[in-house]
N, C-alpha and C positions, 0 to 999 in steps of 0.2 A: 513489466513488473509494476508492482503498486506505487512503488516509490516514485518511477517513473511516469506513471498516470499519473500524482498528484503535482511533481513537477511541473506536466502537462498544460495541468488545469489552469497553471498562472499565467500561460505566456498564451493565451488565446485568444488571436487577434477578432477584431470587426469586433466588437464590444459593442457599436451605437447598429446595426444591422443584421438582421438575421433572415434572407429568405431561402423558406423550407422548397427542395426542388428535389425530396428525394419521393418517390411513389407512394401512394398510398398503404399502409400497412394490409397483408391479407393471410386468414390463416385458414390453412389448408383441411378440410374434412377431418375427424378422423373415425375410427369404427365405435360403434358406440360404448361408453362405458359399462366396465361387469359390476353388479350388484354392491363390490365390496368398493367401490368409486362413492359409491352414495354419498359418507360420510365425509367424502369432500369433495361434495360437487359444488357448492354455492362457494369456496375454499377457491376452486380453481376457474370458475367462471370472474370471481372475484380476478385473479391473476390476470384473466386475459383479457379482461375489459382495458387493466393497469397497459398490459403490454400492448395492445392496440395502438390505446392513444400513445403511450411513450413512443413506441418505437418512429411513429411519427416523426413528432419530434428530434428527435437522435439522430434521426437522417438513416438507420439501419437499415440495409437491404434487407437482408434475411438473417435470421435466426433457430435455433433449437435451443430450448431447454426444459429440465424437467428435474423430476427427484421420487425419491423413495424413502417412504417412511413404512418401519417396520416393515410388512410382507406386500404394501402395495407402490407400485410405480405408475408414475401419466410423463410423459414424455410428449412435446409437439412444439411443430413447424411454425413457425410466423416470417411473414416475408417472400422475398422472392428469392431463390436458392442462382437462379440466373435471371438479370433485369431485362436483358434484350429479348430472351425468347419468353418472358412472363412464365417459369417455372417456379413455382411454389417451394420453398421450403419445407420438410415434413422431419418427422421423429428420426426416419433413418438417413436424414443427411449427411450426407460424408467432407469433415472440415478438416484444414492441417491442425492439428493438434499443439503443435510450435511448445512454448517452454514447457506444459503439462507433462512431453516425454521423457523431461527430466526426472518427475518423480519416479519413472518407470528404470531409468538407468540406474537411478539411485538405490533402489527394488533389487535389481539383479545384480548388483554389484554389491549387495548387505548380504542376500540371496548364495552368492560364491563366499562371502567370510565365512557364514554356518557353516558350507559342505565343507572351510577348508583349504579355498585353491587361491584366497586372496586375503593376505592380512594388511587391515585398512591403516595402520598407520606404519605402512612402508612405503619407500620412495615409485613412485610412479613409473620412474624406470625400468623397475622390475618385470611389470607387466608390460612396458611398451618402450623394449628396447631401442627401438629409432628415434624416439625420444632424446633430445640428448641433455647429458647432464648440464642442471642451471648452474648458478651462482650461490644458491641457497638450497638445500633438499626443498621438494615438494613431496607431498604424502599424498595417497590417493581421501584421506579421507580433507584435507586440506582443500583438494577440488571440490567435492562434495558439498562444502558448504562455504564454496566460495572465499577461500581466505589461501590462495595458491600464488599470493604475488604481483597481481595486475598482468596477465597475460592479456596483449590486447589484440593479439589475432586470433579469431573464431577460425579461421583454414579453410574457410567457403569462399565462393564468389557465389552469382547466379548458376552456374553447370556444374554437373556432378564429377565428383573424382573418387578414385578410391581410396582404402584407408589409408592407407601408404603415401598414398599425397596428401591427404589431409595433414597427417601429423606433421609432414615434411614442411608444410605450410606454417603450420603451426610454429613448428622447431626457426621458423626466418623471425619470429616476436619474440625476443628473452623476456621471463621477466621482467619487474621491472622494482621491486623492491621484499624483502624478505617474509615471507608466507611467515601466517599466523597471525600479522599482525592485525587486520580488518577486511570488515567484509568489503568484496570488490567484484560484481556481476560479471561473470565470464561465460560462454557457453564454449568457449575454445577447451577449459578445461572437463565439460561432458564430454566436450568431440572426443577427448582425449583416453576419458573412463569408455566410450562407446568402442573405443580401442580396446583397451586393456579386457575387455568383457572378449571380445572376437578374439585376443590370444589365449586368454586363459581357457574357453570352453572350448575350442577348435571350430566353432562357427560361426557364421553370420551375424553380426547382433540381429538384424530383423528375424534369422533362424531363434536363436537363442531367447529371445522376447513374444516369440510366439510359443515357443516347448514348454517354456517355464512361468510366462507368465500371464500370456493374455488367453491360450487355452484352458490354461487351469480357472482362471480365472471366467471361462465361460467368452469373453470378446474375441466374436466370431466377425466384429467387421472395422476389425482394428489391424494397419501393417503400417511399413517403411514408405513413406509418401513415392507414387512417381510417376511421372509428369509424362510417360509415355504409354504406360499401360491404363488401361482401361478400370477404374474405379467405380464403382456401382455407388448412383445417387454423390456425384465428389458434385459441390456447390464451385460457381465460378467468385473469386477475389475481388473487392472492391476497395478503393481507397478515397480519401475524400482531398480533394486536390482544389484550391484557388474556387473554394465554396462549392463545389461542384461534385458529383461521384463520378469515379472515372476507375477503367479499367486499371486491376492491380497491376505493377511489372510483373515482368515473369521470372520467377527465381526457380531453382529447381532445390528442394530443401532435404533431396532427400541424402546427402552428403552432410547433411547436419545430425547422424546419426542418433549419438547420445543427447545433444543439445537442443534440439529440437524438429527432428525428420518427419515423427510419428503422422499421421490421417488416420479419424475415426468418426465415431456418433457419440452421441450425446450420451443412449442407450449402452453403449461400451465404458461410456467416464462412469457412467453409475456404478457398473457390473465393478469395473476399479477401484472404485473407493470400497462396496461392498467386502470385496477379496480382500484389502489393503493388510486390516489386520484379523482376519479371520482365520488365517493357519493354514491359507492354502498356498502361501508366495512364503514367508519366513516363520519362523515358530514367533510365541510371546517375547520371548528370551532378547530375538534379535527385532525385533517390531519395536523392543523399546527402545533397543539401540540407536534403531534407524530413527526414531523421533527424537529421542533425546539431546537438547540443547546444547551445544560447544563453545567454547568462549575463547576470546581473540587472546593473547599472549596479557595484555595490562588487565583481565580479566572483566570484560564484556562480555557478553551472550553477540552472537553472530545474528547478522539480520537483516531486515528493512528498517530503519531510520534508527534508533538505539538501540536495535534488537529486540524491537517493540513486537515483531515476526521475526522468532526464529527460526530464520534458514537451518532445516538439519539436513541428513541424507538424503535430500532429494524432495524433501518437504517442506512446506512451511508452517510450523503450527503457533496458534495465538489462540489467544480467549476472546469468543462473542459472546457477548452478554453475561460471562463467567464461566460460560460452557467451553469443556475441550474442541477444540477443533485445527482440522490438521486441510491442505487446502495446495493447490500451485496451480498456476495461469499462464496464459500464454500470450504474443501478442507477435503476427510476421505479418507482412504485406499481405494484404488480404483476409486477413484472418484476427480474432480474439477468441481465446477459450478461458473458460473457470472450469475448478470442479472445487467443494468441500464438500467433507465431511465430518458430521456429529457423532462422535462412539455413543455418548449418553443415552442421544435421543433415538440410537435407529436411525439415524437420516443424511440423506446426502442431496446435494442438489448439484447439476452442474448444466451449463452453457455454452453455445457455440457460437458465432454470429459469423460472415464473411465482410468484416471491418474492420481494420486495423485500429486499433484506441476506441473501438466503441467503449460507451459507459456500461458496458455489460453488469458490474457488479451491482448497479443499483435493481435490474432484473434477479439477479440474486436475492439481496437484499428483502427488496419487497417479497419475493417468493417464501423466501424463509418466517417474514414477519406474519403473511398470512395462513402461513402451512400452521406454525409453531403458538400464533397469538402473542408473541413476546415479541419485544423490539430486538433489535438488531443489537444496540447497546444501549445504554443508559447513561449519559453524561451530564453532568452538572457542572454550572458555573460558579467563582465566587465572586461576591461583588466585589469584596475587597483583592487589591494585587495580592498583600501580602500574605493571604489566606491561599494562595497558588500551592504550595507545597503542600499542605494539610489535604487539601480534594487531590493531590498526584499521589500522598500515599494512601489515601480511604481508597481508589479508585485501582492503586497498583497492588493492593493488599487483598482485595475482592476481588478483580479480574484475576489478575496470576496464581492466586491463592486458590482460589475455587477452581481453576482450570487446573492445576498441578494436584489438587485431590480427585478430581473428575477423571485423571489418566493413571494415577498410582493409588486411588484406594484408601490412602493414608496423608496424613499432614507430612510436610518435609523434613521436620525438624526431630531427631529420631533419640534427642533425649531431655532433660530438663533444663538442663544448661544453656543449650542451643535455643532452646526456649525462652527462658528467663533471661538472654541477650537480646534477642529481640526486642521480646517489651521495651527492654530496659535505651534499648534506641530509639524507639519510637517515642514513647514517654520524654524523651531529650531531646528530640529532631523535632516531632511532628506539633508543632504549641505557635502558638502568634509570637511567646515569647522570642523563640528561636530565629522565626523570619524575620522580627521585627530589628535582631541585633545584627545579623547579616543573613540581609536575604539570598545572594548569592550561591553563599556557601552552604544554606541549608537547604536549597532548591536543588543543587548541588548531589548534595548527600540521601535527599530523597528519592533522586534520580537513581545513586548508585546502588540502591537498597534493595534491586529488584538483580543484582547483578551478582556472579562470585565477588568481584572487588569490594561491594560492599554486603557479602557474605549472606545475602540474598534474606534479607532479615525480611522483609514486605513479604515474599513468597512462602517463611516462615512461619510469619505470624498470622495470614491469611488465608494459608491452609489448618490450621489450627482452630482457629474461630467456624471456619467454616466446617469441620470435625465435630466441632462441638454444638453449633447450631442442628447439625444433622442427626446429633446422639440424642440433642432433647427432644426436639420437636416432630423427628422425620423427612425423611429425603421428600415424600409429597409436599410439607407444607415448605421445604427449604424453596422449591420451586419459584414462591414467588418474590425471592428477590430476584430471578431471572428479569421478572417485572418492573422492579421498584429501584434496585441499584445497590451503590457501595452504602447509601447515607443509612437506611433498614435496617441491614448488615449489621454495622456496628454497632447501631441503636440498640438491636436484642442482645447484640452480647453481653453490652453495658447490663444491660435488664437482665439476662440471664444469668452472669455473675453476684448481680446486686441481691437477686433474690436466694442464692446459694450463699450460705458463708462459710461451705469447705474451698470455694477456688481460690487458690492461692493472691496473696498479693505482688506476688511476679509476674501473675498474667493477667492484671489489671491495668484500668488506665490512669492515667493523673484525673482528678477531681476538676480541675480547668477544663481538661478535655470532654473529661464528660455531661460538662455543662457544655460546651459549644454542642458534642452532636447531639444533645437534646434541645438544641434551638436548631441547629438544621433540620433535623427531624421535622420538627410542626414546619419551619417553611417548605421543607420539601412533598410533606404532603398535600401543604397547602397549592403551589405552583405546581407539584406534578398531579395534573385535576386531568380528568376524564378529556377536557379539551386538549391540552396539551399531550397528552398519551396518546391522541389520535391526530395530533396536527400533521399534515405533508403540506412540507411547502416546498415548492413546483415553481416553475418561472411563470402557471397561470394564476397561483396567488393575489388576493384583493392586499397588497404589504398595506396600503390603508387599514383597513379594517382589523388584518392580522395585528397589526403595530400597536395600534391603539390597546386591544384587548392583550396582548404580553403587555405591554409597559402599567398596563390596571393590573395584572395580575403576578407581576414581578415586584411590584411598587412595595419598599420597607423588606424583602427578603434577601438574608445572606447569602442564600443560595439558591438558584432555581434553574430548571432545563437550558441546557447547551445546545440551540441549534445550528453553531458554526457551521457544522459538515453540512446542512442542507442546504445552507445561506450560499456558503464560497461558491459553491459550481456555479450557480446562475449566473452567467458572463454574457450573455447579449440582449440586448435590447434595451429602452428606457425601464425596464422592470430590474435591470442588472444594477441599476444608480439607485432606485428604491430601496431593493433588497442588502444592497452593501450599507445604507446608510443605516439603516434599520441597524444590521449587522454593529454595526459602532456603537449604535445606543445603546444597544442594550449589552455588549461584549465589548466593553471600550478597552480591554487586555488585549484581547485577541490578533496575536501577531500577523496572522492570515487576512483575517478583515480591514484588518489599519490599513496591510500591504496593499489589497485590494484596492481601498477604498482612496488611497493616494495614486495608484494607478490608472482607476477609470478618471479621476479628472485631469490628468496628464492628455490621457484620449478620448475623452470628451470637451478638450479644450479646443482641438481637432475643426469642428465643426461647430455651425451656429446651432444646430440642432439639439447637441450635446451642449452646449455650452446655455441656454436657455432650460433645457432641463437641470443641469446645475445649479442653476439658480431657483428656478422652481423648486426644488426637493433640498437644497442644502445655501441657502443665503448665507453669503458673508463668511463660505467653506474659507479654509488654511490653504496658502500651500502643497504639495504632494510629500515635502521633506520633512513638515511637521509630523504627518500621520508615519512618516518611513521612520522616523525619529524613536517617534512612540512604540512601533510595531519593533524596532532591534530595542527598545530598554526592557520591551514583555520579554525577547526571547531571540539573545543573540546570534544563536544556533538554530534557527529554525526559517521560517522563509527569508527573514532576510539576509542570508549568509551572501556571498558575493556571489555562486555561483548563480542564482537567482539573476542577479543585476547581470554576468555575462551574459546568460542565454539570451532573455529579454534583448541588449542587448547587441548584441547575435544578430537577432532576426532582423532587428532596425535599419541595420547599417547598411543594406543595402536598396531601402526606400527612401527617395527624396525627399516623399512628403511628412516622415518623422526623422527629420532631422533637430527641427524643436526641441520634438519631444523629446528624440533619445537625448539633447544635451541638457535637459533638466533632470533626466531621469541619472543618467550619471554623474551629473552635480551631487545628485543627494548622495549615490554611492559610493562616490572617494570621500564621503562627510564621515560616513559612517565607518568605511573600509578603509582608510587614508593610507593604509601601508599595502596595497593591494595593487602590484604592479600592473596589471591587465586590466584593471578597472581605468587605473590612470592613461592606460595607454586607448581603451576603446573613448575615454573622454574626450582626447587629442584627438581622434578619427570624428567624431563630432563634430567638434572645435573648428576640426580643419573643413569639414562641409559646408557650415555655417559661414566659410571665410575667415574667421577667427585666425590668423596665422600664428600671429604671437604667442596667444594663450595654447595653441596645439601645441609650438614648439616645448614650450613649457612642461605643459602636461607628458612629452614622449620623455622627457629629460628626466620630469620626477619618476616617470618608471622605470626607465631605464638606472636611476640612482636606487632604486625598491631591489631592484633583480636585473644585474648586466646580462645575464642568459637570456631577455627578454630580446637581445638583441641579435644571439645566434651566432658571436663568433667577432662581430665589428665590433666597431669605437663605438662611445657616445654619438659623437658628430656623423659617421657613416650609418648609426642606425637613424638617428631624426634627419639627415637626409632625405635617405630611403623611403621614410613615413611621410614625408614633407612630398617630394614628389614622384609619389608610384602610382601609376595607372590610372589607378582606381581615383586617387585624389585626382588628379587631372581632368577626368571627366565631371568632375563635380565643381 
């Protein structure tokens, strides 16, 4: 999942080396292009030039992808589909599919509410009597979108069982706290709709998923994954293991029925999205259904990170670049998939690779940026902190707002009232006045504004403006804020009211306000310059030359291009310490870059090698606790939550040679986290490698005083014992 890629991206080791030892990227023939290709031939040569070098790079064996706009599709191979025997990858390679078949469960289980044979918010039971009752109802639409409880058995191993074992497997993990309240990744709960679909229709889900949905829908080289029959064009698994590719384990996934069983092509994910909502798998009626957002019990939207992607039935849909778009991925041993899809645009693109955590989505990405001519998104920074909640609601107001009229047609707000609350929030919330009196709480509030809790006033008020921008001008010219962003947006509305003096003064803004976004206006035209609309930066980046030219070209601007997301990935080499530092200058908020940027000199402290470029690129740098400091006051909630500090970590503790590191690294973490029992305790594990005895003993004591469950049933004194001399300490 996404969440989990970007978790990913934090905890990736060898930071000071990177040797590429994966094959040469090759892409395999294909027949020649038909006439109506023309118009994007230079479009798609562009693409593969991209994929070439990247996949490189990426270490990716092989790959498929492709997409459809309007009435034409190019689908094709990159890579080797098998490395030992040098077989190519092509258009019709056959990959596990993994979570994408979620979306398809979620399809046929919306699919049985129309005809009737499943009402989605009954207890799951119903349909899957072996089941047995929890502690709390669970609803079948509660699995769905992931807020069923924290079950935390999927009911797999590597070999296949049948359903009856699966749930019975399932049924040995209770819950673990009451459904509804937040989202919590499960595929135990698909396993379980993958059930309920086989009692309710009397067949096979694999039966049942081909009758209903992958026939109709045309996917003729799409089934239930399995490991013993013969697959036409199935790609062998790879994993990237101790720097290395190495054969994937062998799981057999097709006991993951609902959760993720599926094998197909690339050419199938298309035909997918295609069908999704064309009326060939659910009517209008129930297509909205199946999309439409659900909110957790304290009324959140359900999701990846705040709901920033909401999880619905089986989908995930968010706004790129203000466009609708509905999307799910996958990601098992062996294997990565995407697919999205644009209702707007006519288009879908989707990907396969045999790599488990490849970066696939930035092949996406780039595909789409070159398919469409628009970016991916448009983000902007502000200089000032306290300016943070103004650019989250210009930003939550025109993503959500524009994606929510892109899917319904209409503004959300369905009378005056509801309208003239809005404003009349935004007008109050969204001012320097406001952040400047507490930031907190109006950062806060900005947050909640996109949410039922806070009565989704942002999605309101930005489907509205974006109504109206499309009544004067036209849906063509609205197109280029696709281009330009949230800063546009608002600027015409301002100007499109200013020049009307029938629109009301309840859908206006404060006079403050409209002086700032007409100063962000000219910086933003000024900064988003024909350079910067076409900058990629790459880990082959001259950050010299680049640095130089943003910081001339950001210099006096309130606001200008965000290129966080392109900055953070770059994690190896001496281009990683350039790129983050860069990162800081010019994004000294940036909770993600501080984090970073306090992390690589933890492990560039490692080495003389690292330690000489530190000094070369950042003389007379801080500490790592300063930048950690800095990075939780931007955004407590955000990488540097403690879960971060576990993983990280995690991984250390069992390498001698960051022992160091990790006891600085969790110094700063009980600084920040101080009531964080497991933080205190992985200190003491540090402490205690180091020889530290005292200070371990210490550090187990204060955890164990945070949380006595930390110690599972003993004393104080029986559990720092046990930590004092167990094995593991021993040999260290």
């Amino acid at each position: 999942m996404a969440g989990l890629r970007k978790t990913l991206s934090f905890v990736v080791a060898a930071v000071l080396l990177c040797v590429s030892l994966c094959p040469r990227a090759i892409v395999r023939a294909q027949a020649p292009a038909p006439p109506a290709a023309d118009k994007y031939a230079d479009k798609i040569r562009e693409f593969e030039e991209f994929a070439r070098a990247r996949m490189e790079r990426d270490r990716i064996p092989g790959m498929t992808i492709g997409f459809f706009k309007d009435d034409f599709t190019w689908v094709k191979g990159f890579g080797y589909a098998d490395l030992e025997n040098k077989s190519p990858a092509h258009a019709d390679s056959a990959y596990r599919l993994a979570s994408i078949t979620k979306s398809m469960t979620g399809a046929a289980i919306v699919q049985l509410a129309e005809r009737g044979k499943i009402d989605l918010d009954a207890e799951i039971q119903t349909y899957v009597p072996d089941y047995p009752k929890q502690k709390w109802p669970v609803t079948v639409r509660q699995l769905l979108v992931h807020m069923g409880g924290g079950q935390t058995g999927s009911g797999v191993g590597p070999e296949n069982v049948t359903t009856k074992e699966l749930v019975a497997r399932i049924a040995k993990h209770p819950i673990q706290y009451e459904p509804g309240l937040r989202f919590d990744y499960q595929t135990s709960g698909y396993n379980l709709l993958g059930a309920a679909i086989e009692n309710v229709s009397g067949q096979s889900f694999e039966a049942y998923l081909r009758e209903n949905l992958w026939l109709p829908a045309g996917m003729k080289d799409t089934r239930i994954d399995d490991v013993r029959g013969l697959v036409p064009n199935r790609v062998r698994g790879y994993d990237l293991a101790d720097g290395s590719i190495k054969n994937a384990p062998f799981i057999d996934v097709s006991s993951r029925r609902g959760g993720g069983g599926a094998n197909g092509t690339v050419p199938d994910l298309l035909r997918w999205a295609r069908a999704i909502l064309s009326g060939k798998i659910v009517s209008k009626k129930w297509a909205d259904e199946m999309l439409a957002p659900v909110a957790t019990k304290s009324g959140r939207w359900v999701g990846l990170g705040d709901g920033d992607e909401y999880y619905t039935l089986g989908w995930l849909v968010r706004p790129v670049g203000g466009n609708f778009a509905i999307h799910n991925e996958g990601s098992q041993n062996g294997t990565d998939t995407q697919v999205f899809y644009f209702p707007e645009k006519n288009l879908a693109i989707a990907s396969a690779c045999n790599l488990q955590f490849a970066p696939t989505f930035r092949y996406v990405q780039r595909l789409y940026e070159i398919v469409t001519g628009e970016p991916w998104n448009v983000n902007f920074y502000t200089r000032e902190r306290t300016d943070a909640p103004i650019a989250r609601a210009l930003d939550s107001a025109y993503n959500y707002g524009n994606s929510y009229f892109e899917q319904h047609g209409r503004p959300l707000a369905s009378d005056a009232k509801e309208l003239t609350e809005a404003f009349a929030f935004f007008n109050a919330n969204v001012s320097r006045e406001a952040a400047r009196a507490d930031f907190q709480k109006t950062a806060q509030r900005v947050r909640d504004a996109r949410h039922p809790v806070g009565n989704q006033n942002l999605i309101k008020l930005g489907s509205y403006i974006s109504a109206r921008l499309r009544e004067r001008n036209g849906a063509v010219s609205f197109e280029k804020y696709y281009k330009a962003g949230a800063i546009p947006f608002f600027a015409d509305y301002v100007r499109l009211y200013k020049a009307d003096a029938t629109v009301p003064k309840a859908v206006r803004f404060t006079p403050a306000f409209e002086k700032l976004v007409e100063r962000w206006n000219a910086d933003w035209a000024r900064t988003w310059n024909d350079y910067t609309r076409h900058l990629a930066i790459t880990p082959e980046t001259d950050f010299d030359a680049v640095g130089a030219r943003l910081r001339r070209d950001f210099a006096g601007a309130e606001v200008y291009p965000d290129f966080t997301n392109a900055i953070q990935p770059i994690q190896t080499g001496m281009v990683a310490f350039k790129s983050a530092k860069l990162g800081i200058d010019l994004y000294p908020h940036s909770d993600e870059l501080l984090f970073n940027w306090g992390y690589f000199i933890i492990l560039g402290e490692l080495s003389e090698g690292g330690r000489a470029a530190l000094k070369e690129i950042a003389p007379g740098y801080e500490r790592p606790v300063g930048y950690f400091k800095r990075a939780f006051e931007s955004n407590p909630s955000g990488v540097m939550r403690a879960k971060t500090f576990t993983d990280i970590g995690a991984r250390w503790l069992g390498r001698p040679e960051m022992a160091q590191a990790g006891l600085e690294y969790l110094s700063a973490a009980v600084e920040l986290h101080p009531k964080n029992a497991a933080l205190h305790e992985m200190l003491g594990d540090f402490q205690l490698r180091k020889g530290e005895k005292a200070l371990a003993e210490e550090s187990y004591r204060k955890a164990f005083a945070l949380d006595a469950n930390i110690g599972k049933g003993v004393s104080v004194d029986e559990y720092v014992a046990r930590k004092m001399n167990s094995p593991a300490e021993k040999k260290n």
